[in-house]
C-alpha positions in Angstrom: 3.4 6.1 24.7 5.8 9.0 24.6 6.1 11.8 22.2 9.2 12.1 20.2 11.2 15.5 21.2 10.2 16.3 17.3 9.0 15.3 14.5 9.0 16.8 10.9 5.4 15.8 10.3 3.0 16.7 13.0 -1.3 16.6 12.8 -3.5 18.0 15.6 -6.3 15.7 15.7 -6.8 11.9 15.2 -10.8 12.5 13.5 -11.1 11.7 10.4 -9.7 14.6 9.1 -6.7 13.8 11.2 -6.4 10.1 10.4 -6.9 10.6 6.8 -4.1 13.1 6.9 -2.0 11.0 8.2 -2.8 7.8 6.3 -2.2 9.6 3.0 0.8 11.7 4.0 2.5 8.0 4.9 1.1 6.7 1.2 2.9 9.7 -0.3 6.4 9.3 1.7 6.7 5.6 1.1 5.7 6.3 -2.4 8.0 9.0 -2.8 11.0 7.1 -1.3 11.0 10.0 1.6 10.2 7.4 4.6 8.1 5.6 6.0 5.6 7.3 8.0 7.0 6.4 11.0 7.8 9.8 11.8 4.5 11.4 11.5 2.9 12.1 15.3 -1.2 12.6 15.5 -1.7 14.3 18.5 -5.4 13.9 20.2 -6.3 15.2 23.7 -8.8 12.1 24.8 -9.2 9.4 22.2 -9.8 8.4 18.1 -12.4 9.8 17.1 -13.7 10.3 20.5 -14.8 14.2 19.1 -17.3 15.3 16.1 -16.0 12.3 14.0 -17.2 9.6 16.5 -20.3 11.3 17.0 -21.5 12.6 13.9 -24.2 10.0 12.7 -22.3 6.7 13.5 -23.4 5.7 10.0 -21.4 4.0 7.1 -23.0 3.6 4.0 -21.6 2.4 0.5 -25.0 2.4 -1.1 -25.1 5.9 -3.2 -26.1 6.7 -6.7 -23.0 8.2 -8.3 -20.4 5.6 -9.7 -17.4 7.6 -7.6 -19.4 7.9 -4.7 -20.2 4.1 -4.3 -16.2 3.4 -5.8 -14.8 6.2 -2.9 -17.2 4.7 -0.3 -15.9 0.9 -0.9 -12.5 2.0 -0.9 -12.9 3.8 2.7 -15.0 0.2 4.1 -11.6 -1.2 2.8 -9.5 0.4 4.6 -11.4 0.7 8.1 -12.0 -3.0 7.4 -8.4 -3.9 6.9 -7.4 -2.5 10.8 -10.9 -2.3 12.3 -8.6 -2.3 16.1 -6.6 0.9 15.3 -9.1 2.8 13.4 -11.8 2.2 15.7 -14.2 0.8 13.3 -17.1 -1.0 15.0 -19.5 -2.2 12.2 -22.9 -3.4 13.6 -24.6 -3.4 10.5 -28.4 -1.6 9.7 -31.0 -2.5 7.6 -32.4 0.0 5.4 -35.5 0.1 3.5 -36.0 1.4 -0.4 -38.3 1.0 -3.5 -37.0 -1.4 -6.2 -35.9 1.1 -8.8 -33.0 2.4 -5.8 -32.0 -1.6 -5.6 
C-alpha cells in the first residue's frame, strides 16, 4: 500500500486507541456530509494491534454488572464481529467460573 502525498485526517497508531479514532471520526464525516472516511490514513510501524493493544490481556468480556458497561461491551463485540479480518479479532472463547447470584 502506498501513502497518499497528504491527507487532512491523519492517526499515529492502529491500537485501539488508533482504530477507534478512526472508526468514529469516519461515523462523524459520513454523518456530517463532510466525506467518507476514505481520506483518513492510520499510520502503524509493524502491524494492528501488534503493540500494548494486542498484548494487554487478550481478553474480551461482555459479562459486567453495570447496565452501560454490559450495553458498551456488546456494542464493541458487534463491531469486531462484523469485520473480524480487518480488525484482527480472533475470538477463541473462555470459560469462566461464578456463584449463582453473578449469573
Amino acid at each position: 500500500m502506498t501513502l497518499p502525498p497528504q491527507s487532512p485526517y491523519v492517526i499515529i497508531g492502529a491500537g485501539i486507541h488508533g482504530l477507534s479514532t478512526a472508526y468514529h471520526l469516519a461515523l462523524q464525516l459520513k454523518n456530517t456530509g463532510r466525506g467518507t472516511g476514505e481520506d483518513i490514513v492510520v499510520l502503524e510501524k509493524s502491524g494492528i494491534c501488534a503493540g500494548a493493544t494486542g498484548i494487554a490481556c487478550g481478553v474480551i468480556r461482555n459479562n459486567y454488572f453495570q447496565p452501560a458497561m454490559r450495553e458498551l461491551m456488546a456494542h464493541s463485540v458487534n463491531i469486531w464481529e462484523s469485520d473480524p479480518e480487518t480488525y484482527s479479532y480472533h475470538p477463541v472463547g473462555y470459560m469462566q467460573i461464578s456463584c449463582e447470584s453473578d449469573a
